[in-house]
N, C-alpha and C positions, 0 to 999 in steps of 0.2 A: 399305146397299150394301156388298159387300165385293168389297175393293179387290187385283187381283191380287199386290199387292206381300205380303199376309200367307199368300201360299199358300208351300210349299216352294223352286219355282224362281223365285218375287216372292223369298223371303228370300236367296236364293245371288245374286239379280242386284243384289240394295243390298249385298251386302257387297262384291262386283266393285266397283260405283259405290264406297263407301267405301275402299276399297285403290286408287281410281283417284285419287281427290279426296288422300286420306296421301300418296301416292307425290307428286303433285304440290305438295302443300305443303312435303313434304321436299328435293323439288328446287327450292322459291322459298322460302326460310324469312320473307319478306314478307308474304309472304299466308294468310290467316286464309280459311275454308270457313264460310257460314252456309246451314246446308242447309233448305231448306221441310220441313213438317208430312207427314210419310210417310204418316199416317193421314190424311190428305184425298188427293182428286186435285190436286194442282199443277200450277199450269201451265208448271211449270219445276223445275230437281231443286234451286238455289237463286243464291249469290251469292256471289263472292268481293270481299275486303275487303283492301284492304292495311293492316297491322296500326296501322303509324305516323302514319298518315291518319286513319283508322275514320271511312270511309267505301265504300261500294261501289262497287268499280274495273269491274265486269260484271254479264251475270245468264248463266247458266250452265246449260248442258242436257249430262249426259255419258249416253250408249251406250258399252255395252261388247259386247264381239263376241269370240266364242270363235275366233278366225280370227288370223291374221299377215298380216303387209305385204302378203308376196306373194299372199295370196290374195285381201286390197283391191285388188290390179293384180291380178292375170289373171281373178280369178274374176268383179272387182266393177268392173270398169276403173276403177280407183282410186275412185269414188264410194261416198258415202256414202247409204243409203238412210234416212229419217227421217221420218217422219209430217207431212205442212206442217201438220196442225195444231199441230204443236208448234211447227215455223217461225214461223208464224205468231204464235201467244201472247210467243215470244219477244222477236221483234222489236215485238209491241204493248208489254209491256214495258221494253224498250228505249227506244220511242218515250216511255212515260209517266215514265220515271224517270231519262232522260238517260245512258245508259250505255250500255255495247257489250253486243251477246249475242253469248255465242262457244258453242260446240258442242266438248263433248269426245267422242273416240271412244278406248276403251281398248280395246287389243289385248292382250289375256287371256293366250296363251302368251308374249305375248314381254314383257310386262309393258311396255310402249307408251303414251305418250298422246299423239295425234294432238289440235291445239286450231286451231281458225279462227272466225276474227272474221265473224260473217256478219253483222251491223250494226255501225255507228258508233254515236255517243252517242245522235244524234238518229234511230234505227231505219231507218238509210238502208239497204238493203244494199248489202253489200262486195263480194258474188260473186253471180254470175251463176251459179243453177243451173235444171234441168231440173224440173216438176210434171206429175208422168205417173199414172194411176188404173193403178194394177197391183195385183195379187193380193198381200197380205198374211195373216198368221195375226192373228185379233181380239186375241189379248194374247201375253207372255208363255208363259201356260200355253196356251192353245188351238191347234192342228192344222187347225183346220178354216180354208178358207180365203175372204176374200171382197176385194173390190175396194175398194182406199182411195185418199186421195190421196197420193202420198207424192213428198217432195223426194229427187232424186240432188243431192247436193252436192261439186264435182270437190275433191279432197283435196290437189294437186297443189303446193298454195299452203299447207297444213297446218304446222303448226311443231312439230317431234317432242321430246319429253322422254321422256327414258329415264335410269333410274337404268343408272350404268354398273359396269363390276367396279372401277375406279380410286377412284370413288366410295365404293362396298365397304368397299374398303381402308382409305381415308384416313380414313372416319366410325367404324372399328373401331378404325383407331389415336389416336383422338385425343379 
């Protein structure tokens, strides 16, 4: 089976995920990234770890979106669109291994990471969102469109990390 992650825009969208997952360890120098086996299908992109613990604080699903804020509000009414199959595996996850699943959404131009806790330890959920069968593209690479199930998740509640210019600065002088 080959897996859309090896094709050219599979390769551009794990290096997004990777520069999303850096950016965030750079802004938590805590936390350590254990990412799942690229070459399988996962049901989850992996796990973060707080280093001084070494153990796993989450399990971790990031989308990245060629978009900014403002087009998550006006275009997207702040929600998140997301496959519940993935919701789902998430939160099975969650439930089997005692830890939170959070959802990252990297916003590409503005260099962004939007993170929400959508389960507790015990795979409860946290937020209340919407499972509506709308039209989707089957992967990445595909254009053709067919009907899936897919979560809106309201972002409103989202907790923003953004490397800043002051950040910049100070990591440049020091």
């Amino acid at each position: 089976m080959s897996l859309d992650i090896n094709t050219p825009r599979g390769q551009s969208a794990l290096a997004y995920e990777r520069d999303c997952i850096d950016l965030f360890c750079k802004l938590h120098p805590d936390y350590k990234f254990l990412e799942t086996d690229k070459r399988e299908p996962a049901a989850i992109d992996g796990f973060f770890y707080l280093h001084k613990h070494k153990w796993v604080d989450c399990a971790v699903e990031v989308k990245t979106r060629d978009m900014t804020t403002e087009q998550l509000m006006c275009d997207y009414g702040n929600e998140w669109l997301i496959s519940n199959n993935k919701i789902e595996r998430g939160q099975r996850i969650s439930e089997l291994i005692c830890c939170p699943f959070v959802g990252m959404l990297y916003l590409i131009p503005e260099k962004k990471i939007l993170t929400i806790k959508i389960t507790d330890n015990r795979g409860r959920f946290l937020v209340d969102f919407d499972v509506r069968k709308t039209p989707t593209s089957k992967s990445i690479n595909d254009h053709e469109m067919e009907l899936g199930m897919n979560a809106f998740i309201p972002m409103e509640k989202a907790k923003e990390h953004k490397w800043s210019t002051e950040q910049t600065v100070n990591s440049a002088t020091t």
